[in-house]
C-alpha positions as CSV (number, residue, x, y, z in Angstrom):
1,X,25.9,51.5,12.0
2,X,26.4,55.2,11.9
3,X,28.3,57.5,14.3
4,X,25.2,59.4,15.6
5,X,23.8,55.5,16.5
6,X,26.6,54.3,18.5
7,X,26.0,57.9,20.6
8,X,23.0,57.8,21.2
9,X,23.0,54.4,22.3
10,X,25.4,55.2,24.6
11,X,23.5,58.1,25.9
12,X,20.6,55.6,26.3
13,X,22.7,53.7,28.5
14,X,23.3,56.6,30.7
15,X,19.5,57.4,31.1
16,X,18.9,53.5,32.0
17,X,21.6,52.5,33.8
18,X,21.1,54.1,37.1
19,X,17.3,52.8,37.1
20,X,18.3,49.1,38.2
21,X,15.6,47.1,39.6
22,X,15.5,45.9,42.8
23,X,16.6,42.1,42.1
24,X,19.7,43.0,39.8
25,X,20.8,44.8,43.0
26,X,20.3,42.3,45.4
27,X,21.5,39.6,43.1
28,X,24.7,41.4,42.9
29,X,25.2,42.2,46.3
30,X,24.9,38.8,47.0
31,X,27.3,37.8,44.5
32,X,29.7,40.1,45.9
33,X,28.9,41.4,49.2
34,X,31.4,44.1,48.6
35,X,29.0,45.8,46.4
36,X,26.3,47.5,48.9
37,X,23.2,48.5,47.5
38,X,24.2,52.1,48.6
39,X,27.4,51.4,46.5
40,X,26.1,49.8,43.0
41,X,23.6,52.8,43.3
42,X,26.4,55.3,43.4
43,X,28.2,54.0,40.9
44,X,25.0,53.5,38.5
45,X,24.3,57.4,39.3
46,X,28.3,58.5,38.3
47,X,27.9,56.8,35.0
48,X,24.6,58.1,34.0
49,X,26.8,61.7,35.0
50,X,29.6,60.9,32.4
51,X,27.5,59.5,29.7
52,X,25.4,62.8,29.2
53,X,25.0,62.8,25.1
54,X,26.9,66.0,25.8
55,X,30.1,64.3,27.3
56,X,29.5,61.3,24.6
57,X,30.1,64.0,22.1
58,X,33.2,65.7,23.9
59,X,34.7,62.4,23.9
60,X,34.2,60.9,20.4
61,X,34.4,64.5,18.9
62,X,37.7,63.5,16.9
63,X,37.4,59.7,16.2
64,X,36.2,58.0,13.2
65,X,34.0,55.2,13.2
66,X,33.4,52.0,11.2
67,X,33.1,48.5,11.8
68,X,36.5,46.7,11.5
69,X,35.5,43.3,12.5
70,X,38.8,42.7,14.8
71,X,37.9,41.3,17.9
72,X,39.1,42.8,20.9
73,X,39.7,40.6,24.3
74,X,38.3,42.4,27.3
75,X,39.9,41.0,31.1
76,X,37.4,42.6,33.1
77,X,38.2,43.8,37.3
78,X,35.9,43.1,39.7
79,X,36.6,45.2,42.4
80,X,34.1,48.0,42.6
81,X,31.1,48.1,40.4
82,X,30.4,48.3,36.8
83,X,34.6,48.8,37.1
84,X,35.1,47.0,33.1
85,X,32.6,49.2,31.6
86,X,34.3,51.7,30.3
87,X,37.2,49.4,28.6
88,X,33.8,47.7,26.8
89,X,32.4,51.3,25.5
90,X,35.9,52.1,24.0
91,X,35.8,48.9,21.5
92,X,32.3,49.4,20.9
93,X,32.9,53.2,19.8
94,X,36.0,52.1,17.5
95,X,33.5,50.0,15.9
96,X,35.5,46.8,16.9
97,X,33.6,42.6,18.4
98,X,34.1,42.7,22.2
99,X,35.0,39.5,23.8
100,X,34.5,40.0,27.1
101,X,35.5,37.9,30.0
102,X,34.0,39.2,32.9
103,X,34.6,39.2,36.6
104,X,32.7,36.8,38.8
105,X,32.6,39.4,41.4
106,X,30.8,41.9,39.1
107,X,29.0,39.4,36.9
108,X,25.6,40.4,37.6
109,X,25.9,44.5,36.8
110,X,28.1,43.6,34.1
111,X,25.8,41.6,32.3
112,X,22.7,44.5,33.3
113,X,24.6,47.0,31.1
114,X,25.4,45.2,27.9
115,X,21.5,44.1,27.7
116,X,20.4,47.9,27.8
117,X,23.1,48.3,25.1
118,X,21.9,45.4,23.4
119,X,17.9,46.4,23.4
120,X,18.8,49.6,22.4
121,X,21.2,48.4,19.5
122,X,20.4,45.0,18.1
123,X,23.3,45.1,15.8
124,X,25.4,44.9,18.8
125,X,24.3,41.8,19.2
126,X,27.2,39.9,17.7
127,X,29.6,42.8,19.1
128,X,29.4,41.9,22.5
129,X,30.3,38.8,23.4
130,X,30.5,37.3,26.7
131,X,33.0,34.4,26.9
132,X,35.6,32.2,28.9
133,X,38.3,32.1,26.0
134,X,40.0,34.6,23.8
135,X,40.6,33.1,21.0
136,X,41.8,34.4,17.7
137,X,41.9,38.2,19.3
138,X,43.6,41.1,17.5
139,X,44.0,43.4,20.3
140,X,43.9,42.8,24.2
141,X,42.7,45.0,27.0
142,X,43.4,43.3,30.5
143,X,42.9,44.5,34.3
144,X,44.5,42.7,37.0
145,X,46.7,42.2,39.7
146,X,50.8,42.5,39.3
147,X,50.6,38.7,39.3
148,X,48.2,38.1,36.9
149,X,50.0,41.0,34.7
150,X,52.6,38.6,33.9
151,X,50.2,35.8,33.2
152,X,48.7,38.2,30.5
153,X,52.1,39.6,28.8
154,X,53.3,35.9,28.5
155,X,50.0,34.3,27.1
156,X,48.8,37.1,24.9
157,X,53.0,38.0,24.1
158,X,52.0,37.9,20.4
159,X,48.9,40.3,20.7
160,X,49.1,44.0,21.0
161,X,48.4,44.5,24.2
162,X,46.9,47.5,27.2
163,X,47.7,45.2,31.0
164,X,46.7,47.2,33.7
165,X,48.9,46.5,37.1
166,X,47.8,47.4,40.9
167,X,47.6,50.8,40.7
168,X,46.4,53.3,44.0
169,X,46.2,56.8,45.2
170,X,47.9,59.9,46.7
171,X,46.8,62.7,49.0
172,X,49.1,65.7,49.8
173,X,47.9,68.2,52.3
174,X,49.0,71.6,52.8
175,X,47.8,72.5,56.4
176,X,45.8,74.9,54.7
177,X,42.4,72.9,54.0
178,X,39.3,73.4,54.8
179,X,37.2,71.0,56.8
180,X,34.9,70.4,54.0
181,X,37.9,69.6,51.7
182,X,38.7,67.0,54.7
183,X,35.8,65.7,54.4
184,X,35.6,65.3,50.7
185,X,39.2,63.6,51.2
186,X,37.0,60.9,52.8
187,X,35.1,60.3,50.1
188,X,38.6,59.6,48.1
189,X,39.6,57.2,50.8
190,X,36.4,55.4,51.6
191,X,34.5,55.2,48.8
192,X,33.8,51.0,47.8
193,X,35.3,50.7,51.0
194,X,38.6,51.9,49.6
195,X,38.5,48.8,47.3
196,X,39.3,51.0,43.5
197,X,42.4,52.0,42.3
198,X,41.4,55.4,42.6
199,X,40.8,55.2,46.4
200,X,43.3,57.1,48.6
201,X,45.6,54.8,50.5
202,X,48.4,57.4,51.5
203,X,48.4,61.1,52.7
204,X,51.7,63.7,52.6
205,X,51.1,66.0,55.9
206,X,53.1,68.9,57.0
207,X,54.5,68.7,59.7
208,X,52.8,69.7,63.2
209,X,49.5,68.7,61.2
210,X,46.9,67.9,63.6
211,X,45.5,64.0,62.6
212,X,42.1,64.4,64.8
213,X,41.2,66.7,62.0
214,X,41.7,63.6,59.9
215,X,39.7,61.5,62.4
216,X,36.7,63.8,62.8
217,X,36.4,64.4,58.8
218,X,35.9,60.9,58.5
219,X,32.9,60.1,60.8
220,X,30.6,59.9,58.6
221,X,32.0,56.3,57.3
222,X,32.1,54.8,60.6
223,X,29.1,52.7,59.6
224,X,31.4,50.9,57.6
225,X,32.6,49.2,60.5
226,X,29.2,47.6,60.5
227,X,30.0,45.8,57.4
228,X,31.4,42.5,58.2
229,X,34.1,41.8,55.5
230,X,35.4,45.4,56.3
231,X,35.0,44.6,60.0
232,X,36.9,41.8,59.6
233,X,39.8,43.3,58.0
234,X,39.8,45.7,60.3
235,X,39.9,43.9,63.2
236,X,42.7,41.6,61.5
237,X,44.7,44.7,61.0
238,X,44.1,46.0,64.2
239,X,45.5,42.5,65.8
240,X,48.9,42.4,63.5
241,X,49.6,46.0,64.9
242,X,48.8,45.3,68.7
243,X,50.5,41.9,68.7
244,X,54.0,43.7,66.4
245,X,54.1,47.0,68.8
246,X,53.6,48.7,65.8
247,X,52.7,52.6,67.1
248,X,49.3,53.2,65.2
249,X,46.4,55.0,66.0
250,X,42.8,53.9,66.1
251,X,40.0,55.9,65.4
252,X,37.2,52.7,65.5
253,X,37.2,52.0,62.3
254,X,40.2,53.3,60.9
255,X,44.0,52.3,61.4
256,X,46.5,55.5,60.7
257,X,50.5,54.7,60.6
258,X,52.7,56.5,59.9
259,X,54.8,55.1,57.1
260,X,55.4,55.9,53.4
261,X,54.0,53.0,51.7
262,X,52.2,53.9,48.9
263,X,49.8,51.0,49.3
264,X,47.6,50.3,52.7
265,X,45.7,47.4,53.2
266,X,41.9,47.9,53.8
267,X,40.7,49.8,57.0
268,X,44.0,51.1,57.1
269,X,45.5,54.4,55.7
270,X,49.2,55.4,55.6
271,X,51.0,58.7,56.3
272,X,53.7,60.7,56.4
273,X,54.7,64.2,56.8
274,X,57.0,66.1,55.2
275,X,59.1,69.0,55.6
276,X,59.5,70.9,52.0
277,X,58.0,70.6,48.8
278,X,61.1,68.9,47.5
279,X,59.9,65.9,49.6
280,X,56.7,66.0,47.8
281,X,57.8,66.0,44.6
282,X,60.7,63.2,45.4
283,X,57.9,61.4,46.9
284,X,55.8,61.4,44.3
285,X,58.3,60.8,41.6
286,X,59.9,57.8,43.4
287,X,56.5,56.1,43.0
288,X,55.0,57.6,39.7
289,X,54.0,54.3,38.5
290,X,52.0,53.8,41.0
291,X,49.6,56.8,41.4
292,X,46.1,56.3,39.9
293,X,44.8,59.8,41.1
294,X,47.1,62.3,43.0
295,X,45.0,64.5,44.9
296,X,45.3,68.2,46.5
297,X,44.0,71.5,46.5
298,X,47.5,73.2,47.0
299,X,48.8,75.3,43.5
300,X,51.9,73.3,44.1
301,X,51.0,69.8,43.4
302,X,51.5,69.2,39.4
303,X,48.3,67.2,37.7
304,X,46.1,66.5,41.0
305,X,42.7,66.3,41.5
306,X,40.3,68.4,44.1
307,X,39.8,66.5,47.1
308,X,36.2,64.5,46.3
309,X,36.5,63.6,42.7
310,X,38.7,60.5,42.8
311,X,35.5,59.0,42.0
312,X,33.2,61.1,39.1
313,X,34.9,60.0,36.2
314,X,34.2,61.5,32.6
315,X,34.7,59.6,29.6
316,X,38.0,61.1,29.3
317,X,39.4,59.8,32.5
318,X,41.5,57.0,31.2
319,X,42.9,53.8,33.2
320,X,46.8,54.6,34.0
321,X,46.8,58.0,31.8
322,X,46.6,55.5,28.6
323,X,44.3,56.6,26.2
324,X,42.7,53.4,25.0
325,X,41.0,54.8,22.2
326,X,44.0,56.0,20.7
327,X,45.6,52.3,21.7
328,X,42.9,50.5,19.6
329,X,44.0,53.1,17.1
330,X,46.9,51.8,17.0
């Protein structure tokens, strides 16, 4: 295969993938009732956004390809849809075999995206290979939970190796937002139910900030209290607080408390307010490792994001700031 084949068959994915039938949806959703059909939809349109033949050529502009024939072990996340794809489009543009061991919680779109890729490209075939083992790999590329992390570095200890840990996101607000940049903050913090990595699970206020701005931004999810895995974690959450004392406030569907965990369970959202920007940037240092995505609209804030684009990814956007192309380079 050829360079210009491997692009446009990627750009063919990008046309195709956000026309999934009616059944794939519904069998997914019922696999994982996580993924909403308003959900897998979303995510199916944000891909067919970032694999524009434009954006396939910004992104492979400066690699080489060939076939190597090394076989590349992909642990694939299940948390919010199609989540594994892009580890998967990395070995097939390095011209590497795929073994791909996919999530049972995102089975069903999974295996939708490699058979466009495979009807548009028969030669990958025999590149993509779904499978329970991962045997004789040369390189690994795993996602996962802190726990599982050390599974993975023990077991594959002699393979080079790209483990993804939890990961989650940051807000920092200046007082000076707009309410439409407070309502695009939602979409950081509810989007998949706040179930990705790149979901916002803490905010930085100033102080005196007023949190009903917060509350009213955020309306417009409330119907995700009529979803009854996210009802129920709510209403779990909700119960721990009441029964501990724990000051909180309650917005219906939302828990706020104030605390300066980075992470926040689901239906729940921490904060914290701060006083300088030294506190910001202590803040944020003391739990680098941690961010996914920090996110603000104040000048101040080194590397963030615009409030409503924790979410569109471009090609570019790589796991944990780690380049895997350049790691299966390696």
């Amino acid at each position: 295969m050829e360079k210009s084949k491997i692009i446009s068959s990627l750009a063919h994915l990008g046309q195709h993938i956000k026309l999934i039938p009616e059944h794939v949806i519904d069998q997914a959703n019922q696999g994982n009732s996580w993924f909403t059909p308003e959900y897998i939809q979303l995510a199916a349109d944000n891909w067919s956004e970032a694999l524009q033949a434009t954006h396939i050529h910004t992104w492979l502009q400066n690699e080489t390809y060939h076939f190597s024939g090394k076989k590349v072990g992909i642990i694939m996340a299940g948390n919010i849809p199609f989540v594994g794809l892009h580890d998967l489009l990395c070995v097939i543009a390095k011209g590497h075999i795929a073994l791909v061991k996919l999530s049972s919680q995102d089975e069903v779109l999974m295996k939708y995206a490699i058979s466009i890729l495979k009807q548009d490209l028969p030669e990958l075939e025999e590149r993509i290979i779904i499978t329970e083992k991962l045997n004789g790999i040369n390189y690994l590329i795993a996602t996962g939970s802190n726990n599982s992390a050390r599974y993975f570095e023990y077991y594959f200890r002699d393979v080079p190796s790209l483990i993804r840990k939890n990961r989650t996101s940051v807000a920092v607000l200046s007082g000076e937002e707009t309410d439409e940049e407070l309502v695009r903050l939602a979409d950081d913090i509810y989007t998949y139910f706040g179930l990705g990595c790149r979901n916002v699970t803490h905010v930085l206020l100033p102080e005196n900030f007023e949190l009903r701005r917060i509350y009213e931004a955020y309306d417009k999810y409330m119907h995700h209290v009529n979803h009854h895995k996210y009802y129920n974690n709510y209403m779990y959450h909700k119960s721990i607080l009441l029964m501990n004392l724990s000051k909180h406030y309650d917005n219906g569907f939302m828990l706020f408390q104030e605390k300066e965990g980075p992470h926040a369970p689901i239906a729940t959202l921490n904060y914290h307010y701060y006083k300088s920007q030294e506190e910001i940037d202590a803040y944020l240092s003391q739990h680098a490792e941690l961010w996914q995505c920090v996110v603000s609209s104040s000048p101040n804030v080194k590397n963030a994001i615009a409030p409503g684009t924790t979410q569109k990814l471009m090609l570019w956007d790589y796991s944990d700031n780690i380049n895997t192309l350049a790691f299966l380079n390696s």
